[in-house]
N, C-alpha and C positions, 0 to 999 in steps of 0.2 A: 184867766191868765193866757196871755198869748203866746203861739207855739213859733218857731222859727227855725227851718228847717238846714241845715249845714250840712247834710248826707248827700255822699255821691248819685243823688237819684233813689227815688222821685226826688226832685224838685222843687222849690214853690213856681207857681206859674204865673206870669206876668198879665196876662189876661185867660176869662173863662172862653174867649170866643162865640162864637154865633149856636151856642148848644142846639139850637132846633135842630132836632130830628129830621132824617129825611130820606129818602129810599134812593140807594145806592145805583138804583139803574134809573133813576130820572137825571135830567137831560143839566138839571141846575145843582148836581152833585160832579157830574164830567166838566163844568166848568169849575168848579173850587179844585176836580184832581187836577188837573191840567198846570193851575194858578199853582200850588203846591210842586207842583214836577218842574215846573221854570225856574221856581225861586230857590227849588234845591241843586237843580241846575247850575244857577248863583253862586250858592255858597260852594260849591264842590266845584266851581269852574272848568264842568264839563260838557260836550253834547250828547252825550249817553243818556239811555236812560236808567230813572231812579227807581226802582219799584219799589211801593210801599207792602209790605204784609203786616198783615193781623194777626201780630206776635210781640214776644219780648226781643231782647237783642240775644241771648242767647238762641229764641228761634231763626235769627236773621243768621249768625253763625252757622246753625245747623243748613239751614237752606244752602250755605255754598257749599259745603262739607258733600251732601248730599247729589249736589248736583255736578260736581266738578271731582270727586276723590272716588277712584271704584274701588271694588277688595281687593286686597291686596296689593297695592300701589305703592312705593315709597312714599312718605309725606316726611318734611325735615319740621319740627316745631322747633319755634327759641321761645324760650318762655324765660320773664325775669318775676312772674309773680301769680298768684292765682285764678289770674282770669288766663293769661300765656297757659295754663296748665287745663283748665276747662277749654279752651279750644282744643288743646290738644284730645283732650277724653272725647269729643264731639266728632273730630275726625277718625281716632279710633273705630268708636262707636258705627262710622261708616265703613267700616272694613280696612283703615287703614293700615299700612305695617309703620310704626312712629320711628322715627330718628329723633332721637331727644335731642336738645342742644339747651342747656339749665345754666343762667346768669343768675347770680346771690341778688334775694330780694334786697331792695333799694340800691339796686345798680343796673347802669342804663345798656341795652342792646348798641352795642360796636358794627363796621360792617365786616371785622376782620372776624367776629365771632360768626357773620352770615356767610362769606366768601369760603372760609374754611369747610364750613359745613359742603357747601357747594360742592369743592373742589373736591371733596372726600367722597361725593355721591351722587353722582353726573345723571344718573337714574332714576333722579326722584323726580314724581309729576307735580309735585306744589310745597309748594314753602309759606309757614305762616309765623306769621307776627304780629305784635298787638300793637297799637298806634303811642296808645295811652294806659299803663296799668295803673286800674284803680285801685287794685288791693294796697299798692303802697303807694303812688303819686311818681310813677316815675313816666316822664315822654320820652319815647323812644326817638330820637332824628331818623324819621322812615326818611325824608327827602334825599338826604345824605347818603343813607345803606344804599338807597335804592340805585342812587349815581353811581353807584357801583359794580352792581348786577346787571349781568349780560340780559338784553329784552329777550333772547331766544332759550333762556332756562326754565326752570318748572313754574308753574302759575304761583304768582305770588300773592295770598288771602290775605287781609289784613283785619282785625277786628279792632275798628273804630269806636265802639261802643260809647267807651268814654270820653272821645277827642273831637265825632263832629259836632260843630256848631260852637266850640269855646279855644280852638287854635285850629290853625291851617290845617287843612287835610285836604289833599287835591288828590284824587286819585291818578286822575286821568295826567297831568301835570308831571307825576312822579312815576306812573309807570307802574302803579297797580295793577293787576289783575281781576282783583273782587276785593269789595269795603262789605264790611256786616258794620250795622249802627241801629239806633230804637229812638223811639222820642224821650223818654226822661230823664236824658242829661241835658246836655249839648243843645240841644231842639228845644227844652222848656216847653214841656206836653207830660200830659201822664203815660204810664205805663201802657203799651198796646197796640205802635205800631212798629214792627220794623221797616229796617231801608240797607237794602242792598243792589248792590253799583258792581258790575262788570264791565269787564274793558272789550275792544271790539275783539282781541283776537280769542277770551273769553268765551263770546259768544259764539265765533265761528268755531270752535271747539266743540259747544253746545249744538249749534246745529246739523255739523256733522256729523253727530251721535258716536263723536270719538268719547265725548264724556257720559258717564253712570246719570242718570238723571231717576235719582231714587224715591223719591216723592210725588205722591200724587199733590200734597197740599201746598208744597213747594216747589213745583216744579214751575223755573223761573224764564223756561220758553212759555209756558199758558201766561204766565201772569204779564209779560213783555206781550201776547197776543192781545189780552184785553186792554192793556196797556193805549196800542196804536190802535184801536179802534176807534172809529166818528167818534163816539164817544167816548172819551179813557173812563175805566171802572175797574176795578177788583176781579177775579175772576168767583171770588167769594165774599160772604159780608165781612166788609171791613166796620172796623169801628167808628162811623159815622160824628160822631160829635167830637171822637179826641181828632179826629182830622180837622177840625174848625175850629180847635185850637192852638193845634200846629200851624195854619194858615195863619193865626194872627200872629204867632211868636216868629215864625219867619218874616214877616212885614217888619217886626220891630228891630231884629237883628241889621234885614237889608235897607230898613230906611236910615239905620244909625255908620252902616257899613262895613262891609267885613273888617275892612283893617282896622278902624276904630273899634269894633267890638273885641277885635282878638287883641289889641292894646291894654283895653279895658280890664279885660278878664287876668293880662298879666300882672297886671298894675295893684290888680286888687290882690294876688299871690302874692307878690313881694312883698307888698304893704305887710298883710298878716303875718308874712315869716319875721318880716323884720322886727315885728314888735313881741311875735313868738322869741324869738331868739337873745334879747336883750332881755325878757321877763327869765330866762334862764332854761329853757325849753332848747331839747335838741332834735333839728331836720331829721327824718329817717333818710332822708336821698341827701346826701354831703353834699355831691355835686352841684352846683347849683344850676347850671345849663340844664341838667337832667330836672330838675324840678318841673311838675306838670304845671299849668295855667289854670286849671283846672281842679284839679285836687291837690291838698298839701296834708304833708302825715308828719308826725311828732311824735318821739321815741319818748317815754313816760317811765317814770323807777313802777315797779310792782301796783302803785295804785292807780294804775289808768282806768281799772275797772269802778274806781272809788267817782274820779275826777268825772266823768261821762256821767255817772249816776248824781252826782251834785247840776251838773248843765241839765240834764232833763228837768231836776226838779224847779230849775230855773224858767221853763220851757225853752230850752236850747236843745235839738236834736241833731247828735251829731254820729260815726258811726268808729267802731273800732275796728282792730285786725282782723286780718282772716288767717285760715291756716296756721303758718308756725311763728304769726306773728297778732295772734289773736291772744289778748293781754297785757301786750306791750306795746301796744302804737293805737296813737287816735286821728281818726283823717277828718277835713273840712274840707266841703267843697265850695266852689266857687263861680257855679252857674248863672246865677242869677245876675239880674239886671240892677245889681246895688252898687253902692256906691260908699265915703269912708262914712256915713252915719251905722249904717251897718256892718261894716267891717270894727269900728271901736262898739257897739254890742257885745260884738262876738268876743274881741278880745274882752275886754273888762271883765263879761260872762267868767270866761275863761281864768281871768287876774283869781277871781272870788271861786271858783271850784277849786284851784289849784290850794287858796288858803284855808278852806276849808276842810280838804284833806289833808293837812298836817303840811305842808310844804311851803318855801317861801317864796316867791315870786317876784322879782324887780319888778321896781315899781315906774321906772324910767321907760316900760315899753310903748307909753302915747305918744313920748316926744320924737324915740327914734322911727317910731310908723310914721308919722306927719311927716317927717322927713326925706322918708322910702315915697311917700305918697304925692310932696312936689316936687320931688324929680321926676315925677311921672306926666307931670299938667306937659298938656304941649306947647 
């Protein structure tokens, strides 16, 4: 039986890339980093650089935490879900003093929620936000908030995790300060590299040694040294093969193009919601602008745990709550490079777990997805 993977990350991957092995200070590995640093360049439409580490995204997080937040420093978090909440513990963790700022899960980040915080605590060195929360599917409009915020306030973090490579996220654009992100969502890669993006006044912060730079294995002025060397490298072994096939999944994104792929990826959200919603399935994110491109969640009676455990047995792997909403909501993502033959899988999947588990399910949701689906053709 075939498996088929709907979870926020991993992935399935669109290609295995160039697996050969190969040692990371030869001359024909500086030419694949290089290629890889333009194309991310590309997609993040910045001149900065991108530094890759050899970690998950929760290490890319920590790396800014660590390098940008000392003890005892104001940090303001807004968090609408549990990954907004693990940044927060991460900066903690670096000695932070936290300002909580707490949005009800499945509801989106405002800027009058960021601006308040602000103006209540003119002291604080950074402020963080998440792009994308994947515990529920909600996008935050960081574009929007950020039109908002003075550029001379505390460093704005942002953890991407969930958001590059499957809707817009420009750092540089919007007036970021630091992006954390990993390859198994967005990127379409396995597990094991991160990617974090500083802005320039960022850096000169960093160089000035006004900022904590707490890590030796993180510390993201070495890694920016090996970086601009003749030859770019790691300053440590990097995961050598998931980089070749991050290289290829980038090619596939920029040869199809940003805007087409972040079309794409909407295209195929709506679609699923729409046939979700006519099958009698309720959005956990009402809002529908707040809805991610990327992941979609669905608020389920008491058998959610029932409905997930009938899709696995189908080979449909898909993932549920976390936190206080672990039991009651099933999330789908929507990474991959598919298209409607796989998106009606997933739903039909879906039609047949739902009646399996005692529940009844419209049967109308092909026609209104088709529907969701050519409004989408351009």
């Amino acid at each position: 039986m075939n498996r088929y993977l709907f979870t926020p990350g991993p992935v399935p991957i669109p290609n295995e890339g160039a697996a050969a092995l190969k040692s990371h200070r030869e001359p024909g590995f500086s030419v694949q980093f290089e290629k890889i640093q333009g194309s991310l360049r590309k997609l993040m439409r910045t001149d900065q650089p991108v530094l890759l580490l050899p970690c998950s995204g929760t290490g890319s997080l920590e790396a800014l935490c660590l390098n940008l937040i000392g003890p005892g420093e104001k940090v303001i978090s807004v968090s609408c879900g549990e990954f907004g909440l693990r940044f927060r513990d991460i900066a903690r963790s670096a000695g932070a003093e936290i300002i909580p700022v707490d949005i009800p899960a499945g509801q989106g980040v405002r800027s009058n929620h960021v601006l308040s915080a602000l103006e209540r605590y003119p002291d604080a060195v950074a402020l963080l936000l998440t792009h994308n929360e994947t515990s529920t599917g909600v996008m935050n409009p960081l574009e929007e908030i950020m039109g908002s915020v003075n550029e001379r306030g505390p460093l704005v973090l942002v953890d991407g995790v969930s958001s590059l490579g499957a809707m817009p996220c420009f750092p540089q654009d919007w007036n970021f300060d630091g992006l954390a992100s990993c390859s198994q969502k967005g990127l379409l890669t396995p597990p094991g590299i991160g990617v974090v993006w500083l802005s320039e006044r960022a850096w000169r912060s960093l160089e000035k040694g006004d900022r904590k730079r707490g890590s030796y294995y993180f510390d993201l002025l070495r890694h920016r040294e090996y970086l601009e060397k003749d030859n770019p490298q790691n300053p440590f072994t990097p995961p050598v093969s998931l980089l070749a096939t991050l290289e290829g999944s980038l090619d596939l994104i920029l040869e199809q193009g940003t805007t087409e792929w972040f079309r794409k990826k909407r295209r195929l959200a709506e679609t699923f919601m729409a046939g979700m919603i006519s099958m009698g399935l309720e959005p956990f994110v009402k809002e529908s602008a707040a809805r991610s491109p990327g992941v979609s969640s669905l608020l389920l009676p008491s058998s959610a745990g029932k409905v997930k455990d009938e899709l696995l047995k189908m080979g449909i792997v898909v993932s549920g709550g976390q936190g206080e909403m672990k039991g009651k909501i099933l999330r789908f993502a929507h990474y991959s490079d598919w298209g409607w033959p796989e998106t009606c899988l997933l739903m039909g999947s879906i039609f047949a777990a739902l009646d399996r588990s005692g529940l009844k399910p419209g049967p109308e949701y092909i026609s209104q997805a088709w529907e969701t689906w050519k409004k989408g053709e351009k």
